[in-house]
VOGUVO-319062 format. One record per residue (C-alpha): residue in three letters; residue number from 1; chain; x, y, z. Coordinates in Angstrom, 2 decimals, always signed. Example, Ala and Ser with C-alpha at 12.3 -4.5 7.8 and 13.67 -1.06 7.14 Angstrom:
% residues 2
{'ALA',1,'A',{+12.30,-4.50,+7.80}},
{'SER',2,'A',{+13.67,-1.06,+7.14}},
//
This chain:
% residues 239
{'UNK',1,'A',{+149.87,-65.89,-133.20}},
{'UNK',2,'A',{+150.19,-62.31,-131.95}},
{'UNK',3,'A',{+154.21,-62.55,-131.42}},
{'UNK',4,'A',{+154.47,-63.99,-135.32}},
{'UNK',5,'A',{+152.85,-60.85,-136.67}},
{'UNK',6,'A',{+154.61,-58.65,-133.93}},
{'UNK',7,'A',{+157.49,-60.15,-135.59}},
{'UNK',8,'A',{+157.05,-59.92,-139.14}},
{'UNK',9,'A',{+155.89,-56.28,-138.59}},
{'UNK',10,'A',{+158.70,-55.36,-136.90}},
{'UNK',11,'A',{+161.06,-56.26,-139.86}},
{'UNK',12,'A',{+158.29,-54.56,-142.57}},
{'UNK',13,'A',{+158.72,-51.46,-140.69}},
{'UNK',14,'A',{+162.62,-51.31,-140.57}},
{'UNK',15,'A',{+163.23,-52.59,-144.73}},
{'UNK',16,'A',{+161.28,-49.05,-145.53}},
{'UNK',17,'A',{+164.50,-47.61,-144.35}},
{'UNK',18,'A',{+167.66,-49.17,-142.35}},
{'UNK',19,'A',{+169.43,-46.01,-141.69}},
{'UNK',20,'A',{+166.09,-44.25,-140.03}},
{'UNK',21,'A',{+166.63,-43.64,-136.58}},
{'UNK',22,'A',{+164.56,-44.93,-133.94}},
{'UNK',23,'A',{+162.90,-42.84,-131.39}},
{'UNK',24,'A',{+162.17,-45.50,-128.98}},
{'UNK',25,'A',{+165.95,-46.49,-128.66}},
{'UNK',26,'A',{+168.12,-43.63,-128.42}},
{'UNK',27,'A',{+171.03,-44.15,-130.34}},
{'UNK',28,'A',{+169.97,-47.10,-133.01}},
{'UNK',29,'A',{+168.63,-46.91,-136.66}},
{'UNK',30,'A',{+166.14,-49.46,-137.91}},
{'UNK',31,'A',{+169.16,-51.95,-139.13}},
{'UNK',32,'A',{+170.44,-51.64,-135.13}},
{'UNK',33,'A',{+167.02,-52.72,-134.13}},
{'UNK',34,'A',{+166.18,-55.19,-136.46}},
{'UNK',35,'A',{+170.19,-56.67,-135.55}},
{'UNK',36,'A',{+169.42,-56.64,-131.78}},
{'UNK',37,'A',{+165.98,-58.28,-131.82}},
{'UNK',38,'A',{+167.17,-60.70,-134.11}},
{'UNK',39,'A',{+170.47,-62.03,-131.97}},
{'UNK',40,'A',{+167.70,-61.75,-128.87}},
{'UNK',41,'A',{+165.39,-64.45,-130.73}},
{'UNK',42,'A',{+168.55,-66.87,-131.60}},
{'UNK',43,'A',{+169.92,-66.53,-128.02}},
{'UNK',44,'A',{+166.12,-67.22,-126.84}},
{'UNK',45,'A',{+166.37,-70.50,-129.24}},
{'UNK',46,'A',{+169.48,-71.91,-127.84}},
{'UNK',47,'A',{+168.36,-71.22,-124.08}},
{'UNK',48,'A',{+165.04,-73.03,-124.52}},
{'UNK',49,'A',{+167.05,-75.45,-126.41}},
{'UNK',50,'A',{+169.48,-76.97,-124.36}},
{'UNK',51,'A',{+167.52,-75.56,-121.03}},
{'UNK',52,'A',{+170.45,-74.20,-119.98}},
{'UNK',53,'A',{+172.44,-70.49,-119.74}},
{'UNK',54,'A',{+173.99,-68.98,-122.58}},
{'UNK',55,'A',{+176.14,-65.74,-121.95}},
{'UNK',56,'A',{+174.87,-62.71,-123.31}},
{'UNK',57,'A',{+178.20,-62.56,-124.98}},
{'UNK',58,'A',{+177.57,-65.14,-127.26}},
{'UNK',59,'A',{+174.63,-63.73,-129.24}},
{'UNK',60,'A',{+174.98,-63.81,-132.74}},
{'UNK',61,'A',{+176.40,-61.16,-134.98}},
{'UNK',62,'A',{+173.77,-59.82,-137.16}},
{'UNK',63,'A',{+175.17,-59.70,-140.80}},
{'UNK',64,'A',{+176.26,-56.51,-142.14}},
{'UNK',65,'A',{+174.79,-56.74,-145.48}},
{'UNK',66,'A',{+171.09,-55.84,-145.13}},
{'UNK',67,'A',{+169.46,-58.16,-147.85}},
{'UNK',68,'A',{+171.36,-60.77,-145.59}},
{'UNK',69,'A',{+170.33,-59.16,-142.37}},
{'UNK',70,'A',{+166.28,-59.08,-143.58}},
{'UNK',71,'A',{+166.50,-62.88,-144.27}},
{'UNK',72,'A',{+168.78,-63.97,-140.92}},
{'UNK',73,'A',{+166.32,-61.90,-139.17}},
{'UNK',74,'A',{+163.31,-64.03,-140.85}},
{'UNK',75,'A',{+165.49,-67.15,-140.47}},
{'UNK',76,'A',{+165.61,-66.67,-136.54}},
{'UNK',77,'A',{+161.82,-65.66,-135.94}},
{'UNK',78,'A',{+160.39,-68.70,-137.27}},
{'UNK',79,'A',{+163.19,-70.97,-135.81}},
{'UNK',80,'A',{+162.34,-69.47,-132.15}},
{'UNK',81,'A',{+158.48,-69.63,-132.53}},
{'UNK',82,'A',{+158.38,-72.68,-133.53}},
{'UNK',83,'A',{+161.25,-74.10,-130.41}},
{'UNK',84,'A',{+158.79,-71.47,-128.15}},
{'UNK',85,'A',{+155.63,-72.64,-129.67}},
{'UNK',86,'A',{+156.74,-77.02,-129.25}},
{'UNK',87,'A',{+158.21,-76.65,-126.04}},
{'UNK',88,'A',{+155.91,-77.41,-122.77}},
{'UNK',89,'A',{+154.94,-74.44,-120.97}},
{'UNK',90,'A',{+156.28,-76.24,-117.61}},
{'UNK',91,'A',{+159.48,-77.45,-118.70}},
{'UNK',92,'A',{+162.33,-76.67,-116.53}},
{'UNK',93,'A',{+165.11,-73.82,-118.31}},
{'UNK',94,'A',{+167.37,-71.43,-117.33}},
{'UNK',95,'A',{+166.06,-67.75,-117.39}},
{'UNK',96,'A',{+167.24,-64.77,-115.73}},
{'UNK',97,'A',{+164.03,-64.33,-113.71}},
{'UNK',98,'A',{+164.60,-62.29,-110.51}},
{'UNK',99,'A',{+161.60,-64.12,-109.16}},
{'UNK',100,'A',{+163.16,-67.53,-109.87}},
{'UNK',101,'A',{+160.75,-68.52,-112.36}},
{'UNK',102,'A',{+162.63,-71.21,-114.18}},
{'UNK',103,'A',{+160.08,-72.52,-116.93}},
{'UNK',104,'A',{+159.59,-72.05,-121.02}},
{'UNK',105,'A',{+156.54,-70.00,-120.17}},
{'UNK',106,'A',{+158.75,-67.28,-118.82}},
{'UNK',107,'A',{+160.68,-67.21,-121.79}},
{'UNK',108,'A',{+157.34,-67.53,-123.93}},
{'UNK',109,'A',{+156.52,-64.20,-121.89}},
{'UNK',110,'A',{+159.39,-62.39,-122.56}},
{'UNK',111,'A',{+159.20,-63.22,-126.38}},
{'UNK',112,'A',{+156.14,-61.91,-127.18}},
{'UNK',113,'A',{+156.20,-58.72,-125.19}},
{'UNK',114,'A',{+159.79,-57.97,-127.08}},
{'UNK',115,'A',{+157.96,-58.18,-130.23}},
{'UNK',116,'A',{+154.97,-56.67,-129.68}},
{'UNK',117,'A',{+157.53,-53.44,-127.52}},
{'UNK',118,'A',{+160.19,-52.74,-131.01}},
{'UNK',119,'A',{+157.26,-54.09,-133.48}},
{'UNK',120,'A',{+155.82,-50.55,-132.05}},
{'UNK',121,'A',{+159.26,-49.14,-132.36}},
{'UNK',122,'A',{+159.76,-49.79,-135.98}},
{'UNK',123,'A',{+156.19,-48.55,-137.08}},
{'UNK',124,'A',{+156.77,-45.28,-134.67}},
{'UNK',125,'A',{+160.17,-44.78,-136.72}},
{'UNK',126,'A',{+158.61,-45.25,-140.04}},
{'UNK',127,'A',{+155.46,-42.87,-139.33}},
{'UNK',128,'A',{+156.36,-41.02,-136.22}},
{'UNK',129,'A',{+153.63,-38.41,-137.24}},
{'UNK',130,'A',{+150.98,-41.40,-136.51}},
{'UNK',131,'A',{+150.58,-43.93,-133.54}},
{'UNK',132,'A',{+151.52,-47.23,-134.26}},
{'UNK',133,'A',{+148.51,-50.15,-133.79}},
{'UNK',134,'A',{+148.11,-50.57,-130.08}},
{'UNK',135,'A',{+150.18,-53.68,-128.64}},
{'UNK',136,'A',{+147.34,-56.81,-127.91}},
{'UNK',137,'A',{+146.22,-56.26,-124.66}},
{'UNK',138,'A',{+146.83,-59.62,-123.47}},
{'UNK',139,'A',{+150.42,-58.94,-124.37}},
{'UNK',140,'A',{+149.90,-55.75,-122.48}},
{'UNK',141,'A',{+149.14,-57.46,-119.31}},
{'UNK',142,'A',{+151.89,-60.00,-119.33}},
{'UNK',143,'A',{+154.09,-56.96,-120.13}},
{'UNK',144,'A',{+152.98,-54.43,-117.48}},
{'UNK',145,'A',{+153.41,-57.65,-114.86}},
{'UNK',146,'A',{+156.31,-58.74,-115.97}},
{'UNK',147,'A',{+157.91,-55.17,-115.54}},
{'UNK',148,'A',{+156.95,-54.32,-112.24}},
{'UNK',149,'A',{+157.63,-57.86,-110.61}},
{'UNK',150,'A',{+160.78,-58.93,-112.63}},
{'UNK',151,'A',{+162.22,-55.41,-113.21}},
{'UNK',152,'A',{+160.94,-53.07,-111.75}},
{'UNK',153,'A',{+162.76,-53.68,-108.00}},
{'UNK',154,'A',{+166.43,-53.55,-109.84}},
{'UNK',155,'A',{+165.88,-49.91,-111.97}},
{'UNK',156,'A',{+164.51,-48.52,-108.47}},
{'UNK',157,'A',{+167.60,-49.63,-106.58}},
{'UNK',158,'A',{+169.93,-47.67,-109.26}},
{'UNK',159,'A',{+172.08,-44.95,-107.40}},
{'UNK',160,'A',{+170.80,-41.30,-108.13}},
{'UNK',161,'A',{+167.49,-41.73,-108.93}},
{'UNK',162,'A',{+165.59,-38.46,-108.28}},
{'UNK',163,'A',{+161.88,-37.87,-107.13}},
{'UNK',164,'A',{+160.38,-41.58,-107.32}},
{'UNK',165,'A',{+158.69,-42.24,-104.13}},
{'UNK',166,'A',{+155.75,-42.74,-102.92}},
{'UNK',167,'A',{+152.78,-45.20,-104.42}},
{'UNK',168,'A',{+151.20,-45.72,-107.90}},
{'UNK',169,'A',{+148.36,-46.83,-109.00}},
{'UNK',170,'A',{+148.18,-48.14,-112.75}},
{'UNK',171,'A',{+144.49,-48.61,-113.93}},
{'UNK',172,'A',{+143.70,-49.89,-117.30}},
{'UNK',173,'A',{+140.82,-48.37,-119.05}},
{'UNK',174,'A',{+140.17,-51.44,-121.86}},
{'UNK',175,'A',{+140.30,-54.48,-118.88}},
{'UNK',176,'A',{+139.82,-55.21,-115.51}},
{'UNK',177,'A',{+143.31,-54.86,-114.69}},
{'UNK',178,'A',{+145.00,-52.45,-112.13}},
{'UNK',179,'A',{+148.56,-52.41,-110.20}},
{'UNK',180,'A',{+149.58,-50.76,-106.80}},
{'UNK',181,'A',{+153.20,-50.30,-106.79}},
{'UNK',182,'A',{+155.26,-49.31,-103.92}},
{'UNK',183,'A',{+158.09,-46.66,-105.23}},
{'UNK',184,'A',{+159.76,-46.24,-102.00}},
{'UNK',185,'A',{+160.39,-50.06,-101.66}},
{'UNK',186,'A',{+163.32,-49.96,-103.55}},
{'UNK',187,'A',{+164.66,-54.19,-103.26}},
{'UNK',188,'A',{+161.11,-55.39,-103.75}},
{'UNK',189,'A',{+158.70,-52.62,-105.49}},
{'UNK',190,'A',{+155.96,-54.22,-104.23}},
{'UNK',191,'A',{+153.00,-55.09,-107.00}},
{'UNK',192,'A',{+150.11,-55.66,-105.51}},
{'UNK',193,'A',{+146.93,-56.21,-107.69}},
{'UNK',194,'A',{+143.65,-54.68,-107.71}},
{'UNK',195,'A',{+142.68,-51.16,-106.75}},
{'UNK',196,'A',{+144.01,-49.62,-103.91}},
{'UNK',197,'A',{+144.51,-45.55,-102.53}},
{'UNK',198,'A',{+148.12,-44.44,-104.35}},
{'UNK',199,'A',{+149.80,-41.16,-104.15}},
{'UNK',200,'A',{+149.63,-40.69,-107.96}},
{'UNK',201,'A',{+147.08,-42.74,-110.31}},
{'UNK',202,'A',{+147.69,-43.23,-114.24}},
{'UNK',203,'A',{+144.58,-44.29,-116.26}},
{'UNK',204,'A',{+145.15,-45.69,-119.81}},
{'UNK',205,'A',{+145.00,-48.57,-122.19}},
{'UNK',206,'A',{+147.03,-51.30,-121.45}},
{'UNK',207,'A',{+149.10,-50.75,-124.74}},
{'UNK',208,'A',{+149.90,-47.05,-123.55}},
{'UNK',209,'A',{+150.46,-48.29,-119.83}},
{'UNK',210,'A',{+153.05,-50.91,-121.06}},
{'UNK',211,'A',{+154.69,-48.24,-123.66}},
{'UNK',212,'A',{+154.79,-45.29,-120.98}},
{'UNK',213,'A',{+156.87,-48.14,-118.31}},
{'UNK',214,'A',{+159.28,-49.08,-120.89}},
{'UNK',215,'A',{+159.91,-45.12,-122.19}},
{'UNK',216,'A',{+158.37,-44.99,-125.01}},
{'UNK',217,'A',{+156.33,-41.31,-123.97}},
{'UNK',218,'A',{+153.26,-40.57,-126.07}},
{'UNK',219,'A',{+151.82,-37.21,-124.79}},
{'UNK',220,'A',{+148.14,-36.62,-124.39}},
{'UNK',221,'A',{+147.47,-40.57,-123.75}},
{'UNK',222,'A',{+147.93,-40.64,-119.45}},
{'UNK',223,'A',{+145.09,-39.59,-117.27}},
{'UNK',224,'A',{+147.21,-38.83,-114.16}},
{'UNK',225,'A',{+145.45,-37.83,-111.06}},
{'UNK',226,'A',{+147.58,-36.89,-107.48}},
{'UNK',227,'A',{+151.48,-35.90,-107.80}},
{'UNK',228,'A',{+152.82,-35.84,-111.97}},
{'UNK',229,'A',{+156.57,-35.73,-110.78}},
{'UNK',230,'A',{+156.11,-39.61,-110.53}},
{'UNK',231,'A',{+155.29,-39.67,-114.31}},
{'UNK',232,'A',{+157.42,-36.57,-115.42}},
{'UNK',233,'A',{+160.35,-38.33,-113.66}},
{'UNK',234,'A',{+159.91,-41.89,-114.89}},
{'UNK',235,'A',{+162.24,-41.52,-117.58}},
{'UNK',236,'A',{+164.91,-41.91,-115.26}},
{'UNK',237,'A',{+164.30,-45.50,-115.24}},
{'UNK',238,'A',{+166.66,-47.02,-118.00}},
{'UNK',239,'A',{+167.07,-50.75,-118.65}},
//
């Protein structure tokens, strides 16, 4: 299972050092990281659970002691693959889809492209002279979709935003996949598959696609055709 190893390699990555900073998320080291994913995977556990809402308040508190943090962390990523993994993909539970998509394979979604996101944020930490392995592609996919439909409309509507408008066209060079996203929409962002005439085009892989809409720049790996302020200004976009 892609998410498993995501998983495992995330906490690989972050043992090599706690204390390392991590590029991808301003502001945390490796222990941070490795803290947050973890309470994410038990909170993901007791949602899919019980089926119902569980305030973001009540995550867990990762331990502070960091032989004990390695092994809660462990403790919770086998516990919520497994719930993730036995649980029918059409059951009914609560998620915080903006689209009101209120089944286990929404929350099966969003597990595996959190892995596969800080698995690449660990190994970038670690070795930031040397890309990471590319996320799967499939993951990719799910990822890039479930950005632009479930998130995508609320970053847009944030006050201040400066110089996204317009339409882009994502096209990914390893698939047959491709997104036309309306900027100036800002309530709905409309995603609209297949190719269509945008303002500014990005070509890349699927991994890079995914990584450059969640902020995590790589330089050199966009072929952007039309306008750049769309991509030079994307950083804006903060979740």
């Amino acid at each position: 299972m892609v998410a498993a190893a995501d998983g495992r390699d995330l906490l690989a990555a972050a043992q090599t050092d706690w204390s390392r900073p991590v590029p991808g998320c301003p502001g945390w080291t490796a222990a941070d990281l490795a803290g947050h994913t973890g309470a994410i995977l038990g909170w993901m556990a007791k949602i899919v659970t019980t089926g119902e809402a569980v305030p973001r308040r009540d995550r867990e508190v990762p331990p502070a002691d960091q032989d004990a943090l390695a092994a809660w962390y462990a403790a919770h990523l086998d516990r919520t693959l497994s719930i993730l993994t036995a649980a029918a993909a059409d059951a009914p539970v609560w998620t915080f889809s903006s689209r009101g998509d209120q089944r286990v394979s929404w929350w099966r979604r969003r597990l595996a492209v959190e892995l596969a996101i800080h698995r690449w944020d660990a190994q970038h930490a670690a070795a930031p002279a040397s890309l990471p392995p590319p996320l799967d592609g499939n993951v990719a996919t799910a990822g890039i979709e479930e950005f632009v439909t479930e998130f995508l409309p609320g970053l847009l509507a944030q006050p201040g935003l400066d110089g996204l408008t317009g339409s882009l066209h994502l096209h990914a060079t390893d698939g047959a996949s491709e997104w036309w996203i309306n900027l100036d929409d800002k309530e709905l962002a409309v995603a609209v598959p297949g190719h269509r005439k945008a303002d500014t085009a990005i070509r890349a892989t699927r991994s890079d696609l995914l990584l450059w809409l969640a902020n995590r720049q790589q330089p050199g790996v966009l072929e952007i055709s039309g306008p750049p302020e769309v991509a030079a200004r994307w950083l804006q976009l903060r979740r």
